[in-house]
C-alpha positions in Angstrom: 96.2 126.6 -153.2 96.2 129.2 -156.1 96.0 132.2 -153.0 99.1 130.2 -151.6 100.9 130.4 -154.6 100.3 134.0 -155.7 100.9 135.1 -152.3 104.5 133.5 -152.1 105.3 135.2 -155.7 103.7 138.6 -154.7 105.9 137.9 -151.2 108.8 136.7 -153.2 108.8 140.0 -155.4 108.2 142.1 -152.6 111.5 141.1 -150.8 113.7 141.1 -153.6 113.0 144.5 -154.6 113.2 145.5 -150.8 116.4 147.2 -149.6 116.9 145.0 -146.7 118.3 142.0 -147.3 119.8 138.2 -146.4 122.8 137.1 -147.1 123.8 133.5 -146.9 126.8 134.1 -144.5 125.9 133.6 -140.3 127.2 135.2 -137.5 127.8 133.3 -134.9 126.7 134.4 -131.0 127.9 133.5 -128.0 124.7 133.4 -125.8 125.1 132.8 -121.6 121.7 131.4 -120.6 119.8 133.4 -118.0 117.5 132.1 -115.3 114.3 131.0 -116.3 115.2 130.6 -120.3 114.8 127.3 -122.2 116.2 126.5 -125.6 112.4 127.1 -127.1 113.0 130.7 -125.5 116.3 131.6 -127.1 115.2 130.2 -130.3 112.6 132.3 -130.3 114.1 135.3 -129.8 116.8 134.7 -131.9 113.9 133.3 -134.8 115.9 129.7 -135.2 115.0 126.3 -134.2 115.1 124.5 -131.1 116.7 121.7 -133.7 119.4 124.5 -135.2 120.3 125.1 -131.5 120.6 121.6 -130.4 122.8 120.9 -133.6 125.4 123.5 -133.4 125.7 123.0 -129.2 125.6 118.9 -130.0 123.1 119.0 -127.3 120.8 115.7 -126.8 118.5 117.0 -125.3 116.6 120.4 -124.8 118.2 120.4 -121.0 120.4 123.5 -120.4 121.7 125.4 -117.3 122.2 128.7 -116.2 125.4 130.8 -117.2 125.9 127.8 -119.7 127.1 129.3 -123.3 125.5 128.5 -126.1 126.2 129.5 -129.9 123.9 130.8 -132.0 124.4 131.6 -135.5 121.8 133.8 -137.4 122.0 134.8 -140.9 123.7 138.6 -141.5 121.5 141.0 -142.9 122.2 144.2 -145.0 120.2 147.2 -145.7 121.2 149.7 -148.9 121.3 153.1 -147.9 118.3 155.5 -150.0 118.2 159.0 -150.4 117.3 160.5 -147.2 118.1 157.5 -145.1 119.3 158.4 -141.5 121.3 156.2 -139.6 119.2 157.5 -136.3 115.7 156.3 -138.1 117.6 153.1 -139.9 119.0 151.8 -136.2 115.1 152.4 -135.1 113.6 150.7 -137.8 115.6 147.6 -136.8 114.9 148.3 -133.5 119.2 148.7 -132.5 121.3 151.5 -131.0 123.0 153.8 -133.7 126.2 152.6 -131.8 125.4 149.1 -133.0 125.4 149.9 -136.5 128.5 152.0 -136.3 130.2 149.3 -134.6 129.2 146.7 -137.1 130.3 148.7 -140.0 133.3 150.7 -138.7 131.7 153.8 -139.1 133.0 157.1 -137.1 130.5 159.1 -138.0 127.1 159.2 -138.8 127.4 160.3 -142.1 126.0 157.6 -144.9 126.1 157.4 -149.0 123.4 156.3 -151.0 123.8 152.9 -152.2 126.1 152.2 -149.0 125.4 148.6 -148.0 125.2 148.2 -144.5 125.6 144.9 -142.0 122.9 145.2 -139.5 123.6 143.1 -136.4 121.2 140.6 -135.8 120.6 142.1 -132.3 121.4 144.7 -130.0 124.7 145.6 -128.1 127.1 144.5 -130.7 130.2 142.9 -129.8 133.4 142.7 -131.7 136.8 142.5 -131.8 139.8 144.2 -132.8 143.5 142.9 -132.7 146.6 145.8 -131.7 148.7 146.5 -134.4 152.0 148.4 -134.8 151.2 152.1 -133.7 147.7 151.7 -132.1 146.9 152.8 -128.9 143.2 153.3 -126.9 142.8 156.7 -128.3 143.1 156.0 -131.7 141.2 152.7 -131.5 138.2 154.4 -129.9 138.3 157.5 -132.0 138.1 154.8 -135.0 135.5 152.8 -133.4 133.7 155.9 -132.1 133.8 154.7 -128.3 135.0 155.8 -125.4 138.6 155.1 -123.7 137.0 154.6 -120.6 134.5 152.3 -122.4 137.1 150.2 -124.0 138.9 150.3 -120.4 135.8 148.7 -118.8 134.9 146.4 -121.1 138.6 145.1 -120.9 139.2 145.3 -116.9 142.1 147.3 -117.9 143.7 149.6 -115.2 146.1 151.6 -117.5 146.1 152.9 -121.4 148.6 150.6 -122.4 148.0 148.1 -125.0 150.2 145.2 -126.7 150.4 144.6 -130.3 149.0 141.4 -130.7 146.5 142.2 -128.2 143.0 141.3 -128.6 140.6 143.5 -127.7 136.6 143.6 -127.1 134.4 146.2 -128.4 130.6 146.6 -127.6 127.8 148.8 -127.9 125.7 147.2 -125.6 123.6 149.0 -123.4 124.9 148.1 -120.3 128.5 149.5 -121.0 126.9 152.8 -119.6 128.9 155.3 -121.5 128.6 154.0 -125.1 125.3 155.2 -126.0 126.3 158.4 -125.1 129.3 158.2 -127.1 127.8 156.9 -130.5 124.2 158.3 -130.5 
């Protein structure tokens, strides 16, 4: 009992003067269930409960289908930025694509300050969103996003350049939007 205990101070210590960090806030995920998963398989991989995900889908049961959407929320972590940090060897460490982190934290370049707090996404192939305002267009919003027109285009099934203010659009960095890692790495 007294290992127990001196391990979950030594622990305890140990992650509070650690960089990388919890906050209390969640993100919530949209996540479309794949062939063969179960909800013991996406909490797993997301590191909640088969309970947390029955709660906040008022499921019943641990039944699901394929291409059904379920919402996961998991807590949003930061990391503080040290002398000599890279945002190449900080994405890797967390095992994400730069783009994610860039994405996540509005960054256009891969520049970072010590003592910068960053969000890391709690997976990879970020998505977000950002609404049109007066004077936006897809050049600027990629240039501030560091993606791609073409990228924004494809992600959007738009045909044309011309956005709405108002307009909501969909950003990613996820690997399967071919051109992004290119862009942002």
């Amino acid at each position: 009992m007294k290992k127990q205990k001196l391990y979950s101070l030594l622990l305890a210590t140990f992650l509070s003067a650690s960089a990388f960090s919890v906050s209390a806030h969640a993100e919530s995920l949209a996540y479309k269930v794949k062939s063969g998963e179960t909800l013991t398989s996406i909490a797993n991989r997301y590191h909640v409960s088969v309970s947390q995900l029955k709660t906040w889908n008022h499921l019943t049961s641990e039944k699901i289908r394929i291409g059904q959407t379920i919402t996961v929320s998991v807590p949003e972590a930061t990391y503080k930025v040290k002398k000599g940090d890279l945002i190449t060897t900080i994405a890797k460490n967390h095992h994400l694509l730069v783009a994610d982190i860039k994405i996540s934290n509005h960054l256009t370049s891969d520049r970072l300050k010590v003592g910068q707090t960053l969000k890391i996404p709690s997976h990879k192939g970020v998505y977000l969103t950002h609404t049109v305002k007066t004077g936006d267009s897809l050049s600027l919003i990629s240039r501030d996003y560091g993606l791609s027109v073409s990228n924004i285009k494809k992600f959007n099934n738009f045909t044309t350049d011309k956005v709405r203010i108002g307009q909501v659009l969909k950003l990613t960095a996820s690997p399967a939007a071919h051109t992004i890692q290119a862009a942002c790495s």
